[in-house]
VEXVO-317302 format. One record per residue: residue in three letters; x, y, z of N, C-alpha, C, O, CB in turn. Coordinates in steps of 0.02 Angstrom, whole numbers, padded with zeros to 5 digits, always signed. Glycine has a CB too. Layout:
BEGIN
AlaXYZXYZXYZXYZXYZ/...
// end
This chain:
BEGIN
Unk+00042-00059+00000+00000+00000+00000+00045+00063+00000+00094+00062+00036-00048+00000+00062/Unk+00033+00108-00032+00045+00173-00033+00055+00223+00025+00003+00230+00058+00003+00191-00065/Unk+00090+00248+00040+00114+00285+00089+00081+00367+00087+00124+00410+00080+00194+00280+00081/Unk+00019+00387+00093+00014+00476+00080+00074+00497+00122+00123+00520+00091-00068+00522+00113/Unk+00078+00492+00193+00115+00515+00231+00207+00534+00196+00235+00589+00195+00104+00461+00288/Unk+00234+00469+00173+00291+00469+00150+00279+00513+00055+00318+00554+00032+00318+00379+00159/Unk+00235+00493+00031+00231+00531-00027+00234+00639-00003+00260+00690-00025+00144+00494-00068/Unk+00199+00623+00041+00203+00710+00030+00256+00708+00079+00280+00763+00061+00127+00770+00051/Unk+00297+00689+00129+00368+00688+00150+00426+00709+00081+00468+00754+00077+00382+00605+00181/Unk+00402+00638+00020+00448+00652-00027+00429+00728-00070+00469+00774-00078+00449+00585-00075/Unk+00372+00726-00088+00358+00777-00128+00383+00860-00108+00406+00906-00142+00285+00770-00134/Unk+00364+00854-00028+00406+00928+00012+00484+00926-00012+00512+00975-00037+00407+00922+00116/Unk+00505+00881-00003+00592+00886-00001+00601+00900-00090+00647+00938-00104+00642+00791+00035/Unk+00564+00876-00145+00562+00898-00232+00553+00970-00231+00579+01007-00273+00493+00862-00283/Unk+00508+00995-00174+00488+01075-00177+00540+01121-00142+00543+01182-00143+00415+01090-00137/Unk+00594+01062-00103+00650+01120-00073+00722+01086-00136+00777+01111-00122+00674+01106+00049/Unk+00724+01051-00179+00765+01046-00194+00762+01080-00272+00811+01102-00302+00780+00986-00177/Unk+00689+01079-00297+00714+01141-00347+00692+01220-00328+00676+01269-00361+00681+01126-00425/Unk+00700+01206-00260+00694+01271-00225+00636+01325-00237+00640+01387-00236+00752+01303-00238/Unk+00579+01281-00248+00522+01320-00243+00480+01327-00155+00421+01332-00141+00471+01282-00303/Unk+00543+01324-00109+00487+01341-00038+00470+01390-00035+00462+01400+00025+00504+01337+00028/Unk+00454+01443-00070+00427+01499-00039+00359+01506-00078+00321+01553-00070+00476+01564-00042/Unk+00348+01450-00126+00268+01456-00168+00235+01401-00132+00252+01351-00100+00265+01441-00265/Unk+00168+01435-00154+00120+01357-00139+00103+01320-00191+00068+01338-00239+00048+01364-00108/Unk+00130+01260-00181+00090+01221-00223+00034+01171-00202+00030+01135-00152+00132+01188-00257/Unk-00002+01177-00247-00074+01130-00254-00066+01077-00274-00115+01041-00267-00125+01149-00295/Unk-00016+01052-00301-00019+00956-00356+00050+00930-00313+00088+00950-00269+00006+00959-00490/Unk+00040+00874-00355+00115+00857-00339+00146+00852-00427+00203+00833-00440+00122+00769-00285/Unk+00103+00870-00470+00150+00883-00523+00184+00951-00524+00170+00994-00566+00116+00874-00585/Unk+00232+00959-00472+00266+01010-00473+00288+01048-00528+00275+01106-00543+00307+00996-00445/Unk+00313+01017-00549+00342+01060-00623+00296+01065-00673+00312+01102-00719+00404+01026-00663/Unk+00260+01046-00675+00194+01058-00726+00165+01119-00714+00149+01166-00750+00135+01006-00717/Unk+00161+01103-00633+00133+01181-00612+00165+01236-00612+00140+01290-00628+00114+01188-00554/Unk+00227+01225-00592+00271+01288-00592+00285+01338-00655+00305+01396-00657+00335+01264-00574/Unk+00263+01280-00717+00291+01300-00791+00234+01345-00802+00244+01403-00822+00302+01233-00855/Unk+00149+01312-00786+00098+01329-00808+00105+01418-00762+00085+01470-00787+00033+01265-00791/Unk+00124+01413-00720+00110+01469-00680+00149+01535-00705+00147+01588-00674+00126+01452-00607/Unk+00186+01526-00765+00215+01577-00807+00194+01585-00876+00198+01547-00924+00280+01568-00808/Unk+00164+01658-00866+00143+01677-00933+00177+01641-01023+00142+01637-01074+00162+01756-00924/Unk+00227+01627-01018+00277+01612-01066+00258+01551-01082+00262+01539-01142+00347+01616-01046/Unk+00236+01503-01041+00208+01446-01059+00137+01420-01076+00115+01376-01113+00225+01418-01020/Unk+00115+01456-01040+00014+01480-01059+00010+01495-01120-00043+01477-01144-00029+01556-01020/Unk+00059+01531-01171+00034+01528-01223+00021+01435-01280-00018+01413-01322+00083+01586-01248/Unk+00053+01422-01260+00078+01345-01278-00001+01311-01255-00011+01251-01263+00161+01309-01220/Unk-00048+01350-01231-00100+01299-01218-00149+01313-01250-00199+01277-01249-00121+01290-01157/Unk-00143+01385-01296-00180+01387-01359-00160+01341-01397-00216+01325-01417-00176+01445-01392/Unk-00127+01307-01423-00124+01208-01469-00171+01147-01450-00181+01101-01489-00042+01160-01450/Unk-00202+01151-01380-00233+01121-01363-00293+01108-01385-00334+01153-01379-00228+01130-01325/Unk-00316+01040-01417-00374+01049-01484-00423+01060-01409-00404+01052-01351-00399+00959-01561/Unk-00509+01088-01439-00540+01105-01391-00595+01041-01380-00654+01051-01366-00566+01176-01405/Unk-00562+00966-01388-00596+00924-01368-00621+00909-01311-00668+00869-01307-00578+00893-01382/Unk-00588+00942-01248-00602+00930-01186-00595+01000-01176-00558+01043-01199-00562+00878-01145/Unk-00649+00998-01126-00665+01092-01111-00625+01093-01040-00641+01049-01000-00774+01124-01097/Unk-00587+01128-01027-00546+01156-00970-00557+01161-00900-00527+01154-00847-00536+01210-00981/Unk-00619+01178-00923-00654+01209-00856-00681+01158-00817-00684+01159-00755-00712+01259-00869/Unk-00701+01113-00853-00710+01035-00810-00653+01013-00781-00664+00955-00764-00730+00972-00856/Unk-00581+01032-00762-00527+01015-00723-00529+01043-00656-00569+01089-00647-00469+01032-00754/Unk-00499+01027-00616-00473+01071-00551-00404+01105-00561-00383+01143-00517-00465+01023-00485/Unk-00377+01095-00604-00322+01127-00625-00306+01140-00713-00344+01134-00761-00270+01087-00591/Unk-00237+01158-00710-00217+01166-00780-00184+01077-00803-00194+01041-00852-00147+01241-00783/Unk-00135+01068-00729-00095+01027-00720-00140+00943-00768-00123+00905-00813-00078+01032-00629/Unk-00209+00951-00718-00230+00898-00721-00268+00914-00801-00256+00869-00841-00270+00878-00652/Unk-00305+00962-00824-00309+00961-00900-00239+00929-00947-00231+00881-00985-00321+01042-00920/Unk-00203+00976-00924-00146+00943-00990-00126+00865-00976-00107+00833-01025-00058+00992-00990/Unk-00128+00838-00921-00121+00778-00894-00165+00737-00938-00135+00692-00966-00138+00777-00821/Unk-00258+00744-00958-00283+00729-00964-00312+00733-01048-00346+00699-01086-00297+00739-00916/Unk-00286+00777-01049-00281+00779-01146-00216+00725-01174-00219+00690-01225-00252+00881-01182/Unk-00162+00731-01128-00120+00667-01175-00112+00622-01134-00060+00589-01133-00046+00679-01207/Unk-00160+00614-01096-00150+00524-01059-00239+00510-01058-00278+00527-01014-00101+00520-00943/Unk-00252+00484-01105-00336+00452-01093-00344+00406-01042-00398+00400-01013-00367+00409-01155/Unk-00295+00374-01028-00270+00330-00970-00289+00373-00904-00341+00361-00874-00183+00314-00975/Unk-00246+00419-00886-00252+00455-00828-00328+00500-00819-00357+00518-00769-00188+00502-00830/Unk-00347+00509-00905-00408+00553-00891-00465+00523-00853-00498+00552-00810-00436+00578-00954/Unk-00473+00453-00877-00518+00425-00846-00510+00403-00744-00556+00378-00710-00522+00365-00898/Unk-00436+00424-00718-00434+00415-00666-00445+00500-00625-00466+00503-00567-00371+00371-00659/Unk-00428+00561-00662-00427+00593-00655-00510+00629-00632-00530+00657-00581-00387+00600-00694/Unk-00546+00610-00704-00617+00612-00667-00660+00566-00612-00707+00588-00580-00654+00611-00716/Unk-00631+00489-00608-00643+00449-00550-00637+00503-00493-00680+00518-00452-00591+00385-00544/Unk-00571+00528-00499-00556+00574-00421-00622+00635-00422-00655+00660-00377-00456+00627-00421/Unk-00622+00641-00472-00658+00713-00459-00739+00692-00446-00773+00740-00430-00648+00773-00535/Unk-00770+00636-00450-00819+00625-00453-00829+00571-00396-00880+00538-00386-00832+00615-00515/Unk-00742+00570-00343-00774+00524-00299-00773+00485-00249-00778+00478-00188-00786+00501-00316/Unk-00759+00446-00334-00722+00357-00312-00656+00331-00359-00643+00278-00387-00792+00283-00331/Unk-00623+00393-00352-00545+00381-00355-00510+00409-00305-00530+00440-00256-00513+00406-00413/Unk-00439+00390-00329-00394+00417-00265-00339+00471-00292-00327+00475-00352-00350+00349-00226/Unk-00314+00503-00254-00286+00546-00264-00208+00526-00293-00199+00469-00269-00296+00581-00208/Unk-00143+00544-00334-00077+00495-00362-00058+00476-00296-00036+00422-00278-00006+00535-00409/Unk-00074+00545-00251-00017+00512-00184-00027+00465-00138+00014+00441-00099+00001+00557-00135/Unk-00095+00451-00147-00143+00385-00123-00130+00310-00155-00138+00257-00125-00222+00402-00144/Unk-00105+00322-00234-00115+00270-00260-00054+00244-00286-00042+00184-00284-00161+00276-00301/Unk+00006+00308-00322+00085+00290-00335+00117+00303-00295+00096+00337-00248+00120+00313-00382/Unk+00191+00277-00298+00257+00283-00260+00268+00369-00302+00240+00400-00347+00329+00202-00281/Unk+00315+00379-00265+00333+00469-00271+00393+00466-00368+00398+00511-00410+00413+00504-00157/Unk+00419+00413-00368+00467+00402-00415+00414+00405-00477+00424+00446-00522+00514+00329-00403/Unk+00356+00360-00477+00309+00357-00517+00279+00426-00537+00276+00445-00595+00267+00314-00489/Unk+00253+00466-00476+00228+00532-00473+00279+00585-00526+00257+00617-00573+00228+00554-00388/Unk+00345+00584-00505+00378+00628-00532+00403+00599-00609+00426+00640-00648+00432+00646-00481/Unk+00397+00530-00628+00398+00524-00700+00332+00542-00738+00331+00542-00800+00417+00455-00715/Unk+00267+00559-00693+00220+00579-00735+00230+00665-00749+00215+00698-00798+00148+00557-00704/Unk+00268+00691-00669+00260+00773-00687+00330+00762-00738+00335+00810-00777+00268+00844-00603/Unk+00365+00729-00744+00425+00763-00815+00384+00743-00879+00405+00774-00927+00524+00716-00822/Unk+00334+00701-00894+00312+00709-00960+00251+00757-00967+00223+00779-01017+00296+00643-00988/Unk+00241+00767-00905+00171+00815-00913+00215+00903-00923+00199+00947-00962+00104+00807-00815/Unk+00268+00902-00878+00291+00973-00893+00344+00980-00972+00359+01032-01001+00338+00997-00818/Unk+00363+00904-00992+00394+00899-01054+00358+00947-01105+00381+00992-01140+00393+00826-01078/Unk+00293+00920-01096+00224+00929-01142+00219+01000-01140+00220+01024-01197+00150+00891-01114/Unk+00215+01043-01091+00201+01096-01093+00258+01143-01117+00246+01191-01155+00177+01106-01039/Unk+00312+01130-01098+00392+01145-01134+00358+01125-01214+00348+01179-01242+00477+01075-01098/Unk+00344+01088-01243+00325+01077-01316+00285+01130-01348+00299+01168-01394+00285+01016-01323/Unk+00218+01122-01301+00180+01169-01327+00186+01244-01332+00165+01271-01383+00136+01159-01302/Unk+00211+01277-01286+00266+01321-01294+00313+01328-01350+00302+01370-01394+00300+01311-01248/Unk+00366+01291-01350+00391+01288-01403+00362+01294-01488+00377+01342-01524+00414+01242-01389/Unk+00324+01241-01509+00283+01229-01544+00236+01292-01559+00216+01293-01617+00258+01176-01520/Unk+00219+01332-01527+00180+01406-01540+00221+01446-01567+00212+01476-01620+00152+01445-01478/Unk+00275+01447-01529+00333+01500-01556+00356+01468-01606+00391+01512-01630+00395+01522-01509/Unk+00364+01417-01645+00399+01401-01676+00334+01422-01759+00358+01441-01813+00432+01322-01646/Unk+00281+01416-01752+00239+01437-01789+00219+01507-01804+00197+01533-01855+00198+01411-01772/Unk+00237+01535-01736+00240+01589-01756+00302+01638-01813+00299+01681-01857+00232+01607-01698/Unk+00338+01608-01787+00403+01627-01815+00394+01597-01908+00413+01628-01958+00475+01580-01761/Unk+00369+01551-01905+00351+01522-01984+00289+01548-02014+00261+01514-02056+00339+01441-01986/Unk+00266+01602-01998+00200+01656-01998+00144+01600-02005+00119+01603-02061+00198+01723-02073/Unk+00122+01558-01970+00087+01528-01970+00015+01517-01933-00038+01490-01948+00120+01501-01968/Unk+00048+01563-01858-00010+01618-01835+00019+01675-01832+00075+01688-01811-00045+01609-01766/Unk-00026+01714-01857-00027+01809-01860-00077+01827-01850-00131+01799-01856-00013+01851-01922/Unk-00063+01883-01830-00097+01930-01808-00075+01976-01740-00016+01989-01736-00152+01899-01801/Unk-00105+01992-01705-00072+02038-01633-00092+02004-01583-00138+01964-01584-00099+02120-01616/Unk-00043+02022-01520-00040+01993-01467-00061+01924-01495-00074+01924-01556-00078+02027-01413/Unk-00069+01859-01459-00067+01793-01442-00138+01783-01493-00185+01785-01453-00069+01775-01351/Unk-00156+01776-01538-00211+01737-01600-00218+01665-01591-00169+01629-01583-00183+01743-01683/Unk-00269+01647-01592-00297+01571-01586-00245+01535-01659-00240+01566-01711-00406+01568-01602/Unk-00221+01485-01650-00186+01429-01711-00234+01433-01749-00220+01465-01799-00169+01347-01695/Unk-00318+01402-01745-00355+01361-01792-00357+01305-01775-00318+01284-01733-00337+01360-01851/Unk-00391+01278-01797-00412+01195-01806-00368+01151-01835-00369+01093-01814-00471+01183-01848/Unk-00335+01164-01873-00285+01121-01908-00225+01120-01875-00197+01069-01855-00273+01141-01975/Unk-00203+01187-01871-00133+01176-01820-00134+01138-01750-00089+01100-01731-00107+01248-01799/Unk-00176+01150-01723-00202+01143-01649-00181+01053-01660-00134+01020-01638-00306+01173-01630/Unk-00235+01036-01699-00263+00948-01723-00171+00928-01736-00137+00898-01694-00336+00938-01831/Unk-00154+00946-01784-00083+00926-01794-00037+00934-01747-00029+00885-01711-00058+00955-01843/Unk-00005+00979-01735+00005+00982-01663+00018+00949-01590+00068+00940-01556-00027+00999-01657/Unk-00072+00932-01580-00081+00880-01524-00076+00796-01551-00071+00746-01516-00160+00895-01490/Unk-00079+00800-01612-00071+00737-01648+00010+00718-01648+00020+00661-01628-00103+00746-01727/Unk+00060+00751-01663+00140+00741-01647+00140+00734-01603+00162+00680-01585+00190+00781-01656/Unk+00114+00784-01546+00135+00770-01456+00121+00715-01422+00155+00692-01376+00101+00815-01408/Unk+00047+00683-01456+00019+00647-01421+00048+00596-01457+00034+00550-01419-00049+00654-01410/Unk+00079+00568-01505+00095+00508-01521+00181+00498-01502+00217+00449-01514+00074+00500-01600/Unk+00193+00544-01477+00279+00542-01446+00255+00537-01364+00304+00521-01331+00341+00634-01467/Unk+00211+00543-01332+00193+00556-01252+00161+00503-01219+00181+00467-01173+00146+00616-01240/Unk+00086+00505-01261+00065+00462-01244+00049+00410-01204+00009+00406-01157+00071+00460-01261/Unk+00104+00351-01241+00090+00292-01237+00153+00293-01169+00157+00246-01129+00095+00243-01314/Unk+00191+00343-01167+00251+00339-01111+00218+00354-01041+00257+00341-00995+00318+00399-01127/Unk+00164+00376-01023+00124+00375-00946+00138+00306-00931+00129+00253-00962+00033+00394-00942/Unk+00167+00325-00865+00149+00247-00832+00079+00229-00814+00041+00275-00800+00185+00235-00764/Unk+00059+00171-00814-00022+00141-00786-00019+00115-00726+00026+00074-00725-00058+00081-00827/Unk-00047+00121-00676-00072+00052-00631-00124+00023-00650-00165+00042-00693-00088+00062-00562/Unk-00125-00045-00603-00212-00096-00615-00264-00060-00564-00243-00032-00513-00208-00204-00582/Unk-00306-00062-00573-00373-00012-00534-00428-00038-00577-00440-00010-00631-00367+00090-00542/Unk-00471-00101-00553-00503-00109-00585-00578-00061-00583-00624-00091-00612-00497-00169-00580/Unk-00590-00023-00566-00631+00018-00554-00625+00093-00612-00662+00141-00618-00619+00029-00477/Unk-00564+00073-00646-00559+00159-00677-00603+00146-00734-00611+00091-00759-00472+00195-00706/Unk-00636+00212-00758-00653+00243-00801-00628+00248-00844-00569+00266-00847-00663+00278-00792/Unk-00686+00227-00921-00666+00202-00994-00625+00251-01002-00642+00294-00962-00721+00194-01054/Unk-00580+00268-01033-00543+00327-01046-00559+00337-01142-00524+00316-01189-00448+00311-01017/Unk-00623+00376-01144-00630+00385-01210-00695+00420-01216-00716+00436-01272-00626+00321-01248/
// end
């Protein structure tokens, strides 16, 4: 069984070692959050096709989590609706922090990936312009077929179809 106690033991000591003690954080995808919490990277979440509406998350963390892991989405809404458990309830902390480096990978991408379109005049216009439908679709279609399938899973026979 899973340790909460020792998971947020480990997760405090990740928050003093990339030396974020003086913020609060809400997840334990630390770096997901930390990235999301700077303007510079928020733009990167205009790519996000608008298949899943946002606002149904408790976070940003757990949206982007949940657009490229269908896997996790379906545990993600278990939690929110209930009768799931929370990562630190259910993984080891090693597990936790290989999901926040592909979840904050992702957002490092999408970021990237905006600017990199922009720069190829591919969105224009002023200040920050929506991609479109096509870029967005393509886009999350590269990310998601390099990301993906790399989430780790547990067995939970209780989770939610993810689809």
């Amino acid at each position: 069984m899973i340790s909460m106690s020792l998971n947020m033991q480990l997760w405090h000591a990740h928050v003093l070692e990339l030396q974020l003690e003086s913020e609060y954080l809400g997840s334990f995808l630390i770096k997901t959050e930390t990235l999301l919490r700077k303007k510079e990277y928020q733009v990167g979440l205009k790519l996000i096709d608008d298949s899943l509406d946002a606002s149904e998350y408790n976070s940003m963390q757990d949206y982007v989590l949940a657009t490229f892991s269908p896997y996790w989405r379906g545990r993600i809404l278990d939690y929110y609706d209930g009768v799931g458990s929370k990562l630190g309830e259910v993984l080891d902390y090693d597990t936790i922090k290989e999901i926040d480096d592909l979840t904050s990978h992702i957002v490092v991408e999408l970021k990237c990936s905006y600017r990199a379109l922009q720069q190829e005049g591919w969105i224009v216009g002023k200040g920050k312009p929506d991609p479109g439908k096509f870029l967005k679709r393509t886009t999350m279609n590269a990310i998601s077929s390099f990301f993906s399938e790399r989430f780790p899973k547990v067995r939970e026979p209780e989770l939610r179809s993810a689809g």
